[in-house]
C-alpha positions in Angstrom: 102.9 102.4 89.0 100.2 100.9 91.7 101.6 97.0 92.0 98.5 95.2 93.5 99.7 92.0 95.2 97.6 89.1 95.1 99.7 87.2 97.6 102.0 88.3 100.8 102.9 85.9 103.9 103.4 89.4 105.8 102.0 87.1 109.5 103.8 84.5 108.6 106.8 86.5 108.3 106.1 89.0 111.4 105.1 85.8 113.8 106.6 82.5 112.9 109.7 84.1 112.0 109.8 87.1 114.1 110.7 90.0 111.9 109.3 93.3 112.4 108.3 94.3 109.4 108.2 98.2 110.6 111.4 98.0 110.1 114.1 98.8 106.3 114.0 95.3 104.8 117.9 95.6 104.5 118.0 96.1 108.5 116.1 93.5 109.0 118.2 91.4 106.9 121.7 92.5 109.3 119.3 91.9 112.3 119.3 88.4 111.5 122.7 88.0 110.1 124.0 89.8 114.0 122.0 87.0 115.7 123.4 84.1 113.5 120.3 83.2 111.5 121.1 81.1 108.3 118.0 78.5 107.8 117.3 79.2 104.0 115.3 82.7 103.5 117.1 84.2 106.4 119.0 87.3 105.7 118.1 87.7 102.4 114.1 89.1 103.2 113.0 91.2 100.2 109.5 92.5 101.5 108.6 94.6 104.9 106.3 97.8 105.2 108.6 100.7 103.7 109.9 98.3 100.9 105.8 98.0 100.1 105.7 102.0 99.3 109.1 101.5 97.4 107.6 99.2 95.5 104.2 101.2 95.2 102.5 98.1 96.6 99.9 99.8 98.6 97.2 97.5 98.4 96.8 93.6 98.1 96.3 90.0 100.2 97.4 89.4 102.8 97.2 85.7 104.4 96.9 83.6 107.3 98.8 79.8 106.8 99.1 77.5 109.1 99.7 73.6 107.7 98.8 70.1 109.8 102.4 67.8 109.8 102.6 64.7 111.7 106.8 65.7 112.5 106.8 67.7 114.9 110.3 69.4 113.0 108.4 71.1 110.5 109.4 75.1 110.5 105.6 75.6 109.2 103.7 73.1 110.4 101.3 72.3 113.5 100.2 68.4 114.7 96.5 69.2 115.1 93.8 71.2 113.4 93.1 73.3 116.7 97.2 74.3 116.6 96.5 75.0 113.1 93.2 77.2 114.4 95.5 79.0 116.8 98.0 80.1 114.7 95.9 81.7 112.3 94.2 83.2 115.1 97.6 84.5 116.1 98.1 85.9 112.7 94.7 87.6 112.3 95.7 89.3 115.6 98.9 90.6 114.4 97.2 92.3 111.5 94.4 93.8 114.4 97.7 95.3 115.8 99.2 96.5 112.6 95.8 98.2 112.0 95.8 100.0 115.3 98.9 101.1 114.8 98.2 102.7 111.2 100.4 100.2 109.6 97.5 98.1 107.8 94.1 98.1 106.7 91.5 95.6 106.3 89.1 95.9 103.4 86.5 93.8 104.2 83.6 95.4 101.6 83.5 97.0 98.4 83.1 100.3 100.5 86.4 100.0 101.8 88.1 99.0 98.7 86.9 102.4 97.5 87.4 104.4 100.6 91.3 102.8 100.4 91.8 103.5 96.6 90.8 107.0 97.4 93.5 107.2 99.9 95.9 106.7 98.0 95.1 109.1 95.4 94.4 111.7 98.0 98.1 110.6 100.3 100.6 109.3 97.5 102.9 107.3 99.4 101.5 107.6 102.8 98.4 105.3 103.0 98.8 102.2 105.0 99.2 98.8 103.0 95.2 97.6 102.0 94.7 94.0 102.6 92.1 91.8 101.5 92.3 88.5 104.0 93.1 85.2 102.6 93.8 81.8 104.3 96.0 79.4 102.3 95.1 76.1 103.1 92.2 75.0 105.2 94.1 73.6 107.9 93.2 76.1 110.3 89.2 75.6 109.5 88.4 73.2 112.5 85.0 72.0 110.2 83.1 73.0 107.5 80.8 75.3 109.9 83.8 76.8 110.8 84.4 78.4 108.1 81.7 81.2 109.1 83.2 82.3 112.1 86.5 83.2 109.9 84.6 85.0 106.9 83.0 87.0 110.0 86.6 87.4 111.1 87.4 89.4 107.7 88.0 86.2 105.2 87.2 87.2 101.7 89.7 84.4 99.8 90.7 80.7 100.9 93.0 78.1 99.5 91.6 75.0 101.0 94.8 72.6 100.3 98.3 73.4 100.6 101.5 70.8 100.1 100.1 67.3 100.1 97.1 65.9 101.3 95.1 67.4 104.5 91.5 67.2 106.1 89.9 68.7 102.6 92.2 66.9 100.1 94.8 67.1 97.6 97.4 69.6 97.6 100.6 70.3 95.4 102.6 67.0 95.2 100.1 64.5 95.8 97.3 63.2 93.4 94.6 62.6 95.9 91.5 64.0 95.2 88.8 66.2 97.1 88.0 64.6 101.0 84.5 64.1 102.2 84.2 67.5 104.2 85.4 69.7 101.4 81.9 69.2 99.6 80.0 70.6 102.4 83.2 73.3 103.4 83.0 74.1 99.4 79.2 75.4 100.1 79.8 76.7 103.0 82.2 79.0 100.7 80.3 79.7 97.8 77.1 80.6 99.9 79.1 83.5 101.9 80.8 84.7 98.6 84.1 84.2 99.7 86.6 83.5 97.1 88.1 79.8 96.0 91.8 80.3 95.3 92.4 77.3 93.1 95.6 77.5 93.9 98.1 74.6 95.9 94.8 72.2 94.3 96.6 69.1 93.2 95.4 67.9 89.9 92.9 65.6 90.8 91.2 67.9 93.6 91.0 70.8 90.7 88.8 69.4 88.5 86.7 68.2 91.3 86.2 71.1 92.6 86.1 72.7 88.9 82.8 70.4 88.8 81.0 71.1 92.1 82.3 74.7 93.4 80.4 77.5 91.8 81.7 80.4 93.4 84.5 82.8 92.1 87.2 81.9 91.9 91.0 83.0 91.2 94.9 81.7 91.5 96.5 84.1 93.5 100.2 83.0 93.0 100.5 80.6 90.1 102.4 80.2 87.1 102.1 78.2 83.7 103.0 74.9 83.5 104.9 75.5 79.9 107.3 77.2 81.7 108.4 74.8 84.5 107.1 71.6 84.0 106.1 70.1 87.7 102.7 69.8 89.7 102.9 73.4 91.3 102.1 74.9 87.9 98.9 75.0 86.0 98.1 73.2 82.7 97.1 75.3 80.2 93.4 73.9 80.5 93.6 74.7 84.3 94.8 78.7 83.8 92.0 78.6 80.7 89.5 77.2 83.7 90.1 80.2 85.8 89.6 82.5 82.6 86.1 81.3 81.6 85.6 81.4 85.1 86.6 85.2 85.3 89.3 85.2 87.5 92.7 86.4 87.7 96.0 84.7 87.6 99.3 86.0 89.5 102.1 85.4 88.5 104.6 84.3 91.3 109.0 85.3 92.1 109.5 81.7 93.6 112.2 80.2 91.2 110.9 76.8 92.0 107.7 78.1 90.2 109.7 79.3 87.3 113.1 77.4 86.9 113.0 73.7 85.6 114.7 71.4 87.8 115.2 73.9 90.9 116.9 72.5 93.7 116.0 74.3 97.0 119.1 75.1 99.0 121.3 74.0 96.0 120.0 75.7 92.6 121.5 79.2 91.9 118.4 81.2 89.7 119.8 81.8 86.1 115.6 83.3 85.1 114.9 86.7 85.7 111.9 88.9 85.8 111.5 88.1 82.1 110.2 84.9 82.9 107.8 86.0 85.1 106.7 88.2 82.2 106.7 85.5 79.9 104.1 83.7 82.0 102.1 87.1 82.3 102.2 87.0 78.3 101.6 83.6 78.3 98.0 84.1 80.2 97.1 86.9 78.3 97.6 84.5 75.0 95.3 81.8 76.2 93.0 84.5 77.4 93.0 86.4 73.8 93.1 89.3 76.5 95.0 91.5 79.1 92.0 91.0 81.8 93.0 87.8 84.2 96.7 88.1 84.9 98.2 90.2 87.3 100.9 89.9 90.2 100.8 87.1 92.9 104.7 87.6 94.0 104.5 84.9 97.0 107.7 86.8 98.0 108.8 85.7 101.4 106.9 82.8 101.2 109.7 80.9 103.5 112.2 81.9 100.9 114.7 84.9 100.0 116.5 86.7 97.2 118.4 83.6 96.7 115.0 81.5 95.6 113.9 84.8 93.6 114.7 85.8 89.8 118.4 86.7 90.0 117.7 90.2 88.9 115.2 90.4 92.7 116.7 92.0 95.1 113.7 93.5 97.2 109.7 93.6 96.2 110.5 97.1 94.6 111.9 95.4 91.7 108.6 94.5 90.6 108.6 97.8 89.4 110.9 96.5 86.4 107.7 95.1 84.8 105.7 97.5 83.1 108.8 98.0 80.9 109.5 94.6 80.4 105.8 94.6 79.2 106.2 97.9 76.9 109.0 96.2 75.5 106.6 93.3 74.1 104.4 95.9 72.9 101.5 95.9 75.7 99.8 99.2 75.9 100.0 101.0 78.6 96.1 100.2 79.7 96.9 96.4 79.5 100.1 97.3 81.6 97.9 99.2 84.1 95.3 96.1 83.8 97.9 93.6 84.9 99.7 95.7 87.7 96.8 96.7 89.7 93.3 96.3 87.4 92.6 93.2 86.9 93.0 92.8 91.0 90.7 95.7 91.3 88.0 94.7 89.4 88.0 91.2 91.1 87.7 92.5 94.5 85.7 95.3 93.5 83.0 92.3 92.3 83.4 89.6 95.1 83.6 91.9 98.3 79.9 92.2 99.7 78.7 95.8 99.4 
């Protein structure tokens, strides 16, 4: 079944880490155990672009991320907002080259959304992998004006916070709340149409910018606070926040997101994709309907199989959740809905004509 992907690190993965993602994700994965690579999330890769058609993820977002750290040991992050600028740049130019090389595509209006859905009904298996462009976490936005230049760029989503506080304000672990520039950044957004993804918002920052953003807005990769009781997770007034507000909800594979009391480096994953489906359900609930959750895997997101659901082995696994889902009774329209629809119609609303 179509798997739309709300969130992918696919530059992160091809340029901070170096893996060409032309290549079988299981090659890749004795590439790096032949050079000796064994930081956490090296050899056990799950996602590159023929695992995407096994996994009949042909369309989705795509992101740039680069974060602002004081250290200068961080394996993500950059000491100034014009690194931060760069690296995104650097990103945005891989995905140029994917393009040219038939790899990728950008959809950047609702035109092309169509154009690409019609591909792949016309070239089963054999379209390249549709991106919509995302940036998680504002870092990389030099200043509020800034922000123009990257929607010209392609930018049709943006996180503006990521782990802890930055330039815009609160992210995941932290309680601080929105910074001065993100009111005038925040208009900046809503007036070009591009998306808010609400997630990596820490508490305090949501319901500011619940208050003064009113744009669209989603949560690309985020998953229910009932579930795993820590920060990274919504409330079940912030995931009913995003409903009234029409967005979607994806549901992410990062055990830290779904495991209480994961370790990183030391926990072994007992869930499976069950509880990934349990927050799916769980959305649907609070919704009274199948229309705002979907799939947000965050797979590869500086993390392997061994930070995944134990029954993950690559993205095609995903495929193990329309029957998980028949098996709680969901028609097969609601299944459809939450594999690819929801995504669709979300886009298919926020890209300009």
């Amino acid at each position: 079944m179509l798997l739309f992907d709300a969130h992918l690190d696919l530059a992160m993965n091809a340029v901070d880490w170096n893996r060409d993602l032309r290549m079988d994700v299981h090659d890749i994965r004795v590439q790096e155990q032949v050079y000796g690579l064994t930081d956490l999330g090296r050899q056990t890769g799950t996602v590159s672009f023929p695992e995407l058609k096994k996994a009949e993820v042909h369309i989705g977002v795509a992101t740039l991320i680069a974060r602002q750290e004081l250290a200068i040991n961080h394996p993500l992050g950059m000491t100034t907002p014009e690194a931060c600028y760069a690296m995104c740049h650097a990103h945005l130019a891989y995905y140029r080259a994917m393009e040219k090389a038939g790899w990728v595509r950008m959809l950047r209006t609702k035109k092309d959304l169509a154009s690409h859905l019609d591909d792949i009904a016309a070239r089963p298996g054999k379209s390249p992998f549709g991106f919509v462009l995302s940036m998680e976490c504002g870092d990389a936005v030099l200043d509020p004006e800034n922000i123009h230049e990257w929607h010209a760029n392609g930018l049709r989503a943006i996180g503006i916070t990521h782990y802890g506080p930055n330039r815009y304000g609160g992210g995941t672990r932290c309680e601080v709340g929105l910074a001065a520039d993100a009111l005038p950044l925040l208009d900046h957004i809503q007036k070009l149409g591009i998306a808010l993804d609400m997630t990596h918002l820490s508490d305090k920052a949501f319901w500011q910018v619940a208050d003064r953003f009113g744009g669209r807005v989603l949560a690309s990769h985020q998953n229910a606070r009932k579930f795993c009781d820590w920060q990274r997770q919504f409330s079940d007034e912030q995931l009913k926040h995003v409903i009234a507000r029409g967005g979607v909800i994806g549901v992410a594979f990062d055990a830290i997101m779904l495991q209480p009391g994961w370790v990183r480096g030391t926990t072994k994953p007992w869930v499976t994709i069950e509880r990934a489906v349990e927050n799916i359900d769980h959305v649907c609930q609070l919704a009274g309907n199948c229309r705002h959750s979907g799939i947000g895997s965050d797979l590869d997101g500086g993390y392997g199989y061994e930070q995944t659901p134990a029954d993950v082995n690559t993205i095609a696994d995903l495929q193990k959740i329309p029957e998980l889902l028949d098996k709680r009774g969901y028609k097969r329209a609601d299944v459809e809905a939450i594999m690819h629809g929801n995504w669709l119609r979300f886009f298919g609303e926020v890209l300009p004509g």
